[in-house]
C-alpha positions as CSV (number, residue, x, y, z in Angstrom):
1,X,29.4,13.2,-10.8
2,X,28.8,16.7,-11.2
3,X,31.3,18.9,-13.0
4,X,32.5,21.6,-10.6
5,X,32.8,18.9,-7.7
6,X,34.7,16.8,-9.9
7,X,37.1,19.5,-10.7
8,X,37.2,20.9,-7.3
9,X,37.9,17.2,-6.0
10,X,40.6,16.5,-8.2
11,X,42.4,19.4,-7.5
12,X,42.4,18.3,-3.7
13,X,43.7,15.1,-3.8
14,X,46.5,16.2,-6.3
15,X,47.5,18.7,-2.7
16,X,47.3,16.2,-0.5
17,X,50.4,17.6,1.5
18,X,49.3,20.3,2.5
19,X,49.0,23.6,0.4
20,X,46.2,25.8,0.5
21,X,43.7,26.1,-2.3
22,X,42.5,29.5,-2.5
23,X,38.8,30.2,-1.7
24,X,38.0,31.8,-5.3
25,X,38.9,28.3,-6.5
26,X,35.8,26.6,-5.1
27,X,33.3,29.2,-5.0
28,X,31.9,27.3,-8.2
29,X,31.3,24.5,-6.0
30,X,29.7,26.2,-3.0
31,X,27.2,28.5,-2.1
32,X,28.1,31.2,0.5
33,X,25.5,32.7,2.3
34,X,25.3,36.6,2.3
35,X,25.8,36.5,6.6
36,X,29.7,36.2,5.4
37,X,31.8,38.6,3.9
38,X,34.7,37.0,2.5
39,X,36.4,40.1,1.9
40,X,36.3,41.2,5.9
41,X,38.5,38.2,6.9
42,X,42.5,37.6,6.1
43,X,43.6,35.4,3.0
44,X,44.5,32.2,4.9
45,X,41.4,32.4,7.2
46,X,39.6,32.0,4.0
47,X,41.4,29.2,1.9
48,X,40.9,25.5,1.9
49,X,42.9,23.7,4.2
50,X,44.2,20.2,3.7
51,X,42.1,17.6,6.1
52,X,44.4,17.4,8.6
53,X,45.4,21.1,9.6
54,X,43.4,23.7,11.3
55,X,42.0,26.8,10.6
56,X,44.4,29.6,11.2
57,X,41.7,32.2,12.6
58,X,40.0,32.0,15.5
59,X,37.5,29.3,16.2
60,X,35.4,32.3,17.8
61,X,34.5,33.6,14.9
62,X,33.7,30.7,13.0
63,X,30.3,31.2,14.5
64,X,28.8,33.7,12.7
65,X,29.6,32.4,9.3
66,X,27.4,30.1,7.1
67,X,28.6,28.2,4.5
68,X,25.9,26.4,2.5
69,X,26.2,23.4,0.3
70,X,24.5,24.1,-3.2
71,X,23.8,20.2,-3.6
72,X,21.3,19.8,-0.5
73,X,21.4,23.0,1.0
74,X,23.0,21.9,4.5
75,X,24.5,25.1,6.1
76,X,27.7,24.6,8.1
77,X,29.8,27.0,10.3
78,X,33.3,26.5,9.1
79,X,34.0,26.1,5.8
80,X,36.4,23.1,6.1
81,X,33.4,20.6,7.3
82,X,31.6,21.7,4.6
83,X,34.4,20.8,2.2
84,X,34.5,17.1,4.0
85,X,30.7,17.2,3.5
86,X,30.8,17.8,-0.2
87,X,32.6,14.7,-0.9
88,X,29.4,12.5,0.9
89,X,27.5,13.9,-2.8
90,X,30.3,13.1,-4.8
91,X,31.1,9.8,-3.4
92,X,35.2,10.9,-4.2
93,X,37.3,9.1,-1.7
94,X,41.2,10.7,-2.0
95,X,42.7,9.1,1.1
96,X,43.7,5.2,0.1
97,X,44.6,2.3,2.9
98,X,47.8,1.2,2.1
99,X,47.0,-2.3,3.4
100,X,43.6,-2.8,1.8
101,X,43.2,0.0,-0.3
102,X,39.8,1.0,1.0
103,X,39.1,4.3,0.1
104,X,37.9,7.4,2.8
105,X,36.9,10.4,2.2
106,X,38.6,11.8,5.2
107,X,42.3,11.5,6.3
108,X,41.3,11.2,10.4
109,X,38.7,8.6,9.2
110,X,42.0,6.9,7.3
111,X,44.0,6.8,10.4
112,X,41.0,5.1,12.6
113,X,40.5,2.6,9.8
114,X,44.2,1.9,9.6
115,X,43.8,0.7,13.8
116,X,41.8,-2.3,12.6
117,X,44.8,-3.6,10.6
118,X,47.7,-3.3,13.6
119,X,44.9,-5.4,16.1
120,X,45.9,-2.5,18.7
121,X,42.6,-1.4,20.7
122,X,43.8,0.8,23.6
123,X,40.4,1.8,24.8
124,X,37.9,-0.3,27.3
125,X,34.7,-0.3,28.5
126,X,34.5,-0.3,32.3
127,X,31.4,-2.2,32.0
128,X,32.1,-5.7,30.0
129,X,35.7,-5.1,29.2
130,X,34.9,-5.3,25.2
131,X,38.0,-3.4,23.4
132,X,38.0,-0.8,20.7
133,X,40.5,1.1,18.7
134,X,39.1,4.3,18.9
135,X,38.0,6.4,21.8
136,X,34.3,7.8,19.9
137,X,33.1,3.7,19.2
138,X,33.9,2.8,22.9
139,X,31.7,5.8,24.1
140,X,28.9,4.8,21.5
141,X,29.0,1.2,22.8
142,X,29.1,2.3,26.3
143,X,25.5,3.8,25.9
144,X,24.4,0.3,24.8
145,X,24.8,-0.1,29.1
146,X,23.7,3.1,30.3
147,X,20.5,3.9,27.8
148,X,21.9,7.3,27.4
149,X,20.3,8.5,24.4
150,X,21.3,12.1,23.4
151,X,20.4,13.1,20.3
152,X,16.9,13.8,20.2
153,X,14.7,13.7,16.9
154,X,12.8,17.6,17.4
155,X,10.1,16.3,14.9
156,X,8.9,13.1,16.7
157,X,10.9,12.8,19.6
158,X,12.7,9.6,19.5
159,X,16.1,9.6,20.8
160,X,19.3,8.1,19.5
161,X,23.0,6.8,20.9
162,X,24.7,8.5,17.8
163,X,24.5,11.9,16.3
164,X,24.8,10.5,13.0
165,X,22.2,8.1,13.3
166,X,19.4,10.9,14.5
167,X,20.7,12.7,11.2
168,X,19.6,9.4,8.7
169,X,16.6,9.6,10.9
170,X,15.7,13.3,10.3
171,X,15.5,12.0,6.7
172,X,11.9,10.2,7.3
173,X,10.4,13.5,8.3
174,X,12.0,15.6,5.2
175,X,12.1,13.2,2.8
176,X,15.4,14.4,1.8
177,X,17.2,12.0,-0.7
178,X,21.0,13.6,-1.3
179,X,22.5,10.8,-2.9
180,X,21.4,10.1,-6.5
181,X,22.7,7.3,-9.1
182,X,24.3,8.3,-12.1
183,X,23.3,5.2,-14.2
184,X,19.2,5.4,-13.5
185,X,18.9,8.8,-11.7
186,X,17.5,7.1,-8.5
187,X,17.4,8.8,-5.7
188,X,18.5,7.6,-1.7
189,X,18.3,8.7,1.5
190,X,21.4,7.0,2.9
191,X,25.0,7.3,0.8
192,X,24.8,2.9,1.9
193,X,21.4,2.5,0.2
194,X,23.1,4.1,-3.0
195,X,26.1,2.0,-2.7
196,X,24.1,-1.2,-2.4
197,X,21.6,0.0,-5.5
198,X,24.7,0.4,-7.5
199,X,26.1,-2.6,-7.6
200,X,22.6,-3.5,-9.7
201,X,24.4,-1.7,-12.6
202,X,27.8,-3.0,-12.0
203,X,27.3,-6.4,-11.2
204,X,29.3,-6.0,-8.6
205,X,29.8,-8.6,-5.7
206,X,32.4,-8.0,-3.4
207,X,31.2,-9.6,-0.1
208,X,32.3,-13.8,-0.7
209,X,30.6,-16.6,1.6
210,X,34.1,-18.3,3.3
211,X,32.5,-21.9,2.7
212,X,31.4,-22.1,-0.6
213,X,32.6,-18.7,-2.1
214,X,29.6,-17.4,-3.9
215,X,29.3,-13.8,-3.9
216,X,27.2,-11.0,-2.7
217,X,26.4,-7.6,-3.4
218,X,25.0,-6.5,0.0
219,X,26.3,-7.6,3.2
220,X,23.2,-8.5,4.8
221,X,22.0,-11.1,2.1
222,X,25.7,-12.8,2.9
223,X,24.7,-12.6,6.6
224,X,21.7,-14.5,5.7
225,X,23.1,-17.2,3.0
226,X,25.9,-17.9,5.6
227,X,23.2,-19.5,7.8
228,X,22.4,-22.3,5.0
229,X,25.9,-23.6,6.1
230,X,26.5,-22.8,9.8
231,X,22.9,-23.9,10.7
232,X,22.2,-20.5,13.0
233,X,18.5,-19.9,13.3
234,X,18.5,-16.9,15.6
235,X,14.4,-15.9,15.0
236,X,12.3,-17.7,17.7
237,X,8.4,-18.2,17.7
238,X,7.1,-17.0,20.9
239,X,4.1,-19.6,20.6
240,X,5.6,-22.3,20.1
241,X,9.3,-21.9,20.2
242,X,10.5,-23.1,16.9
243,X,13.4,-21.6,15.6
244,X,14.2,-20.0,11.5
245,X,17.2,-18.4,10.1
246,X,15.0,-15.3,8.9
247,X,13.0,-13.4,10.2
248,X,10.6,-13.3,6.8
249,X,10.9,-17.2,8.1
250,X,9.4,-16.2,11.7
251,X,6.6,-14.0,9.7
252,X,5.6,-16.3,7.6
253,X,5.4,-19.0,9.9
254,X,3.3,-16.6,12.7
255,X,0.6,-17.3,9.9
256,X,-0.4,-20.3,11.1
257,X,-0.9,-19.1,14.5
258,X,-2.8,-16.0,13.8
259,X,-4.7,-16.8,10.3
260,X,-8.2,-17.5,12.5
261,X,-7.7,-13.8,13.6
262,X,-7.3,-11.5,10.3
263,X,-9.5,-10.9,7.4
264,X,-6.9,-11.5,4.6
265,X,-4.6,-13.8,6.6
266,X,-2.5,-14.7,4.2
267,X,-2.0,-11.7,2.5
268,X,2.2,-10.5,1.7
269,X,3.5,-7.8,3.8
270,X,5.8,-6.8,1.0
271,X,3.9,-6.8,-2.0
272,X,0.0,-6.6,-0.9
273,X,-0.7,-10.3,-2.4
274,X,-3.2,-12.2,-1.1
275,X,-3.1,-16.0,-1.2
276,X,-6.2,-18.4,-0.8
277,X,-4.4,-20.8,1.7
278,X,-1.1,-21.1,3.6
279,X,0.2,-23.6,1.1
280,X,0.1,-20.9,-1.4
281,X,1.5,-18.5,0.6
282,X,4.3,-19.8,1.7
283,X,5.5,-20.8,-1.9
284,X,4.6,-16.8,-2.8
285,X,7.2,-16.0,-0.3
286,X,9.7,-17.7,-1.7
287,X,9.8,-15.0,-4.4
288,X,10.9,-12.4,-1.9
289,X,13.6,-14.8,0.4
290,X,15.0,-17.8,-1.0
291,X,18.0,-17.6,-3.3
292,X,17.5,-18.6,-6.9
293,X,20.5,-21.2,-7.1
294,X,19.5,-23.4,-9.9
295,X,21.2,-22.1,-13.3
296,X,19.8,-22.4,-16.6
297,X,23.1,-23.4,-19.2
298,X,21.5,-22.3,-22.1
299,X,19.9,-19.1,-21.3
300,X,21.7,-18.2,-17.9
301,X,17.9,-17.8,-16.4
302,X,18.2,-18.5,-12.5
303,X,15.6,-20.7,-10.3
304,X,14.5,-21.1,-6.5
305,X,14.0,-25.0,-7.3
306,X,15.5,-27.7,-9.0
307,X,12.0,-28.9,-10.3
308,X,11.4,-25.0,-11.8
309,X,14.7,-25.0,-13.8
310,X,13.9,-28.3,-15.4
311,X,10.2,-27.1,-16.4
312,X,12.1,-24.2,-18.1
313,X,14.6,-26.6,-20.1
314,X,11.8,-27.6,-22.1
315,X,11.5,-24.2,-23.4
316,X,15.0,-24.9,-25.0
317,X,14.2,-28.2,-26.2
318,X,13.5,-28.7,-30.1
319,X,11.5,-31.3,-29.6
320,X,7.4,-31.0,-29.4
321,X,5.6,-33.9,-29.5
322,X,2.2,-32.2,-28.6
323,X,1.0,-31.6,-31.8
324,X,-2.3,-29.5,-32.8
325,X,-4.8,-31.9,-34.8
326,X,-5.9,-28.5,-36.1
327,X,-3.5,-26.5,-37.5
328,X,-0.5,-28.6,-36.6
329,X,1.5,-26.3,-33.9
330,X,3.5,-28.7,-31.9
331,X,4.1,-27.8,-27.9
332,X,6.5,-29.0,-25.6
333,X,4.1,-29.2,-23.0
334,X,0.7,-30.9,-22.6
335,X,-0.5,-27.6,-20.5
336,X,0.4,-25.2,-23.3
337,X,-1.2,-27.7,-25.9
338,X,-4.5,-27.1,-24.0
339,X,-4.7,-23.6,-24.0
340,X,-3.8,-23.2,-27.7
341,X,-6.7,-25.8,-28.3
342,X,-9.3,-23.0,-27.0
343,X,-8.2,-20.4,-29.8
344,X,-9.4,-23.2,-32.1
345,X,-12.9,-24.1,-30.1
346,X,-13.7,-20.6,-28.5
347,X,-13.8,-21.8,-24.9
348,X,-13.5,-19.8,-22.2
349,X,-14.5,-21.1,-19.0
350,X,-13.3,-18.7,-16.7
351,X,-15.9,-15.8,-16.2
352,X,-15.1,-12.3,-14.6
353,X,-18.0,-12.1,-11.8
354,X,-17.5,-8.1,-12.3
355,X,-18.1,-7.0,-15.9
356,X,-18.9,-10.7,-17.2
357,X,-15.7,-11.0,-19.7
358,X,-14.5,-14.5,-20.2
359,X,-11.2,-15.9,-20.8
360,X,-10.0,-19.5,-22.0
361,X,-7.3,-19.3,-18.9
362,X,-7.6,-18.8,-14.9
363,X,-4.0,-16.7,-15.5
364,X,-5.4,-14.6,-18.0
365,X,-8.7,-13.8,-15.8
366,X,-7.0,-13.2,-12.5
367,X,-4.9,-11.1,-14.5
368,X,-8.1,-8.8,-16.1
369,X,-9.5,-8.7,-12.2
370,X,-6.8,-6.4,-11.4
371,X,-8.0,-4.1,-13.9
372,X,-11.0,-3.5,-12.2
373,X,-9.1,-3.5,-8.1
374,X,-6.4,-1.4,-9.4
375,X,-4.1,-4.1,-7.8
376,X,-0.3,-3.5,-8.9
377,X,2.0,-5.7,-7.0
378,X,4.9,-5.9,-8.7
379,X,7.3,-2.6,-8.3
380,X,10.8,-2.2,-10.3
381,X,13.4,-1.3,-7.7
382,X,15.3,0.6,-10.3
383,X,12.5,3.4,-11.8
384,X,9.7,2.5,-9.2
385,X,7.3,1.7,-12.0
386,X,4.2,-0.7,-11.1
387,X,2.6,-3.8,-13.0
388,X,-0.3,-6.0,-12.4
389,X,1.1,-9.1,-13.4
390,X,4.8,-11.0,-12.8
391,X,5.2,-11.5,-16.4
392,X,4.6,-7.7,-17.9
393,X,7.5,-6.8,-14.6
394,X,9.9,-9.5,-15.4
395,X,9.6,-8.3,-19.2
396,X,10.1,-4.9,-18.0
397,X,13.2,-5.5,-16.0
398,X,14.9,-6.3,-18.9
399,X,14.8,-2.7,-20.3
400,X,17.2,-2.4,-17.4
401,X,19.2,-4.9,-17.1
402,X,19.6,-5.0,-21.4
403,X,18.9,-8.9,-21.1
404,X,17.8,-10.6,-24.0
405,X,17.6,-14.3,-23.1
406,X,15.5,-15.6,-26.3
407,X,17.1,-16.5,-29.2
408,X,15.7,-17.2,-32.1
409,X,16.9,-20.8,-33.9
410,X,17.2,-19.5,-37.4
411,X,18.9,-16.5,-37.6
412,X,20.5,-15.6,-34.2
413,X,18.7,-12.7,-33.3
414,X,17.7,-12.1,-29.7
415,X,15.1,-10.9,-27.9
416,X,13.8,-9.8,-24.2
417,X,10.1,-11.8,-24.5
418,X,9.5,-15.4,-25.6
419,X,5.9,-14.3,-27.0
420,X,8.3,-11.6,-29.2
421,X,10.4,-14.2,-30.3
422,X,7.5,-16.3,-30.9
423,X,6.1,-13.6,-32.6
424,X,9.5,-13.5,-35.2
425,X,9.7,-16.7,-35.4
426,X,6.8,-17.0,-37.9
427,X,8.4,-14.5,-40.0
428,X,10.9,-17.6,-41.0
429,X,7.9,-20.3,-40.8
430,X,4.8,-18.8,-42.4
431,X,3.0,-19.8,-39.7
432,X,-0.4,-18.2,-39.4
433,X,-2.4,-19.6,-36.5
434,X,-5.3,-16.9,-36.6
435,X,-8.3,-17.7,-38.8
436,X,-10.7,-15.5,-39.2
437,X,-14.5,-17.1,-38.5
438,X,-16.3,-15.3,-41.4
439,X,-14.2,-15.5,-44.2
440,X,-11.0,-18.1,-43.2
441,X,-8.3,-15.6,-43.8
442,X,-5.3,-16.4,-41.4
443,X,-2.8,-14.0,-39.5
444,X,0.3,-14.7,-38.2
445,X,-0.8,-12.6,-35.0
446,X,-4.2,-11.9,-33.3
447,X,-4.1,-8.6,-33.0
448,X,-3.8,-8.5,-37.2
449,X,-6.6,-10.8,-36.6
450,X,-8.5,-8.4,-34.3
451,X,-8.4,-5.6,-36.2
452,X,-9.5,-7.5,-39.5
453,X,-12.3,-8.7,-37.8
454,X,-13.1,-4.9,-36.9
455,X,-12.5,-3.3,-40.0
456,X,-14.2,-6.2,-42.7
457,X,-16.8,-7.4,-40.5
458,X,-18.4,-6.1,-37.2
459,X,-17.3,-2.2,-37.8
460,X,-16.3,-1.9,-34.5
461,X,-14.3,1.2,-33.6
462,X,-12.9,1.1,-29.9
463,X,-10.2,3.7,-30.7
464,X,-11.1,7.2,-30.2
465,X,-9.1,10.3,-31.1
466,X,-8.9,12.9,-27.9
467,X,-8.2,15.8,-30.1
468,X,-11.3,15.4,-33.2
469,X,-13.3,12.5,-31.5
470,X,-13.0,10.3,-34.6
471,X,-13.2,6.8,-33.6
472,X,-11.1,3.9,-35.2
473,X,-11.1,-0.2,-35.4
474,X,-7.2,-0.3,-34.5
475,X,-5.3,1.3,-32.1
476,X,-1.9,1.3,-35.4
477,X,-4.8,3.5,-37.1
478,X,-5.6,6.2,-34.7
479,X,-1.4,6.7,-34.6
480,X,-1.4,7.4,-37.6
481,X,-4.7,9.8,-37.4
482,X,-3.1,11.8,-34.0
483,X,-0.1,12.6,-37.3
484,X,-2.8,14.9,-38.9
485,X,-3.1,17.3,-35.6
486,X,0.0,16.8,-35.0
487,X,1.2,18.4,-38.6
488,X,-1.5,20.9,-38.4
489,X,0.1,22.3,-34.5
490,X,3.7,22.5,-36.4
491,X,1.8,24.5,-39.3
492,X,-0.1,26.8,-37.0
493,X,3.3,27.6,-35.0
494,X,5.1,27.9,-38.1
């Protein structure tokens, strides 16, 4: 939270009965446009009023005043709305339920919260009889009847029931993003998206399924889980009338209908990628809908299926019985055994059909293909950041989240990546797997390998300094070359 709103904030709800704060108190908070001269109007016209008193000037001349707010520049014409509106940045909330203790940043939107607790609703629509407890949500539902639609957008057009909702609207058009997190510096249009984001940081899960008691930390993904046990399926094909409890459910299914008619049928509407066949594409959705409810116990790692968390246990399991027959490396799975074999051998069967570059695994070449579409489909909701493959994002994550899941055997030490781990793992071992062809010297990794074969044998130099053009065989080496212009910059400065 910033500073002066802190201060200014705490110094209100320490006055809560009452007393005036002085307008010189939270001038540091506010910006005050030059159409008002403070000094032309009385002392108590000017102070900051508790929430639930009036001003004591006229309202009449409230109108030719404009108070500003320094954090999104909103301009205001009394200065005791924008002191409520401040508090929307700041997220401060001074007036506490004593029922619940749900916090408001408002005392009038205190007492209408309190009406849901004493079950009293005194006003009705006229139309289906449905009661409220406050007058301004019976005339909002009322236009649900009518189709009165007031508040018109100026920018597009469209019109809306509630003033407050055409305001979240206008935020499309400006782009306007007022509430910002203070543990990643993200940025939201809506104070509710920023509420939801944060709960990433804190882990928190406050909204619990009644039947089975698992938490949530959005309200709508409850919504949705609550369905598994009540059996509600409110989407409805309008082909063929079958019924899902998601509407990603409904989409996905529509595929079957319309896949004869579109060019990249089965392509994902949330991520951009495109499957070879329905089969495949509705097991890529899964990955965006279905909860992961299979726990790993060793590494806490969460699943979709019961038959994915038991592939992963293997990973935990010190037995290997696939065993190299040529340098010995034992796998836990026949799959993996495979693959290593080809490091051995040379093969690579798969073939890029664009710049001809081979790779011993379809993964690995569907991966390179995207180097040549641009394709990123996999975005970090926290930092917005874009990778090309699932594996270099869920890696990533964990810069976030501060997960380390792999643990290394011998000495404890943890780490974000299995191929890291793998990586320190030989430090305790010995293990070198990389021979060289020419002249049998091993490497515990192949990019030591890589680079010996570029710097004893082929003379290969792919690494090119910007600043001098002097080309290098490893990438560690032109590092350590940029040092040399660096140095010289500081000398010339100096």
């Amino acid at each position: 939270m910033p500073p002066l709103i802190k201060e200014e904030l705490e110094d209100l709800c320490t006055r809560q009965d009452g007393e005036q704060l002085a307008l010189e108190q939270e001038t540091e908070a506010f910006k005050l446009k030059p159409t008002y001269d403070a000094s032309k109007h009385s002392e108590d016209e000017t102070s900051f009023l508790d929430p639930d008193q009036t001003w004591n000037g006229e309202r009449g001349s409230q109108a030719s005043k404009h108070f500003q707010c320094r954090f999104c520049t909103e301009e205001f014409h009394d200065f005791f709305k924008l002191k409520l509106h401040v508090r929307t940045h700041s997220g401060e909330k001074c007036f506490k339920c004593d029922t619940c203790g749900k916090g408001f940043t408002q005392k009038a939107r205190m007492k209408k919260h309190m009406m849901t607790h004493t079950g009293v609703k005194p006003f009705k629509c006229k139309v289906c009889g449905k009661q409220f407890n406050c007058q301004s949500n019976c005339v909002t539902h009322t236009r649900t009847h009518t189709g009165e639609k007031p508040h018109a957008c100026v920018t597009c057009g469209k019109s809306f029931s509630r003033g407050t909702d055409l305001k979240r609207h206008n935020r499309t058009h400006t782009g306007e993003k007022p509430y910002s997190c203070v543990h990643c510096g993200k940025e939201f249009s809506y104070h509710s998206s920023l509420t939801d984001h944060v709960r990433v940081h804190t882990g928190e899960k406050p909204y619990n399924c009644i039947w089975c008691g698992k938490g949530f930390a959005v309200s709508t993904t409850l919504k949705i889980h609550t369905r598994v046990h009540t059996g509600e399926k409110p989407y409805k094909c309008d082909i063929c009338g079958k019924n899902f409890a998601q509407n990603t459910g409904l989409r996905l299914h529509r595929k079957i209908h319309t896949a004869q008619d579109e060019d990249n049928p089965f392509k994902c509407d949330r991520c951009g990628k495109v499957m070879t066949n329905f089969k495949n594409y509705k097991f890529h959705m899964k990955s965006h809908t279905v909860e992961k409810r299979y726990k790993c116990d060793t590494c806490g790692k969460m699943f979709r299926e019961s038959w994915d968390l038991n592939k992963h246990l293997v990973i935990h399991s010190v037995d290997k019985p696939f065993k190299c027959k040529v340098c010995g490396n034992g796998f836990n799975r026949r799959y993996n055994l495979d693959l290593h074999v080809r490091v051995h051998t040379g093969e690579k069967p798969y073939k890029c059909d664009t710049c001809d570059k081979s790779f011993s695994s379809l993964v690995n070449m569907k991966k390179h293909k995207r180097i040549h579409t641009g394709e990123k489909p996999y975005t970090c909701s926290d930092c917005g950041k874009e990778f090309a493959d699932s594996s270099s994002f869920k890696n990533h994550l964990r810069v976030h989240s501060g997960e380390k899941p792999f643990k290394c055997s011998f000495c404890k030490k943890r780490f974000a990546t299995r191929t890291t781990l793998k990586r320190h793992n030989r430090t305790h071992t010995g293990e070198k797997p990389y021979k060289c062809d020419v002249c049998d010297k091993v490497f515990g990794h192949r990019t030591d390998l890589k680079g010996h074969m570029r710097t004893m044998h082929t003379g290969e130099t792919p690494y090119k300094c910007s600043s001098c053009g002097e080309q290098f065989s490893t990438w560690s080496k032109l590092n350590k070359h940029k040092r040399v212009h660096t140095s010289d910059e500081e000398s010339a400065s100096a």
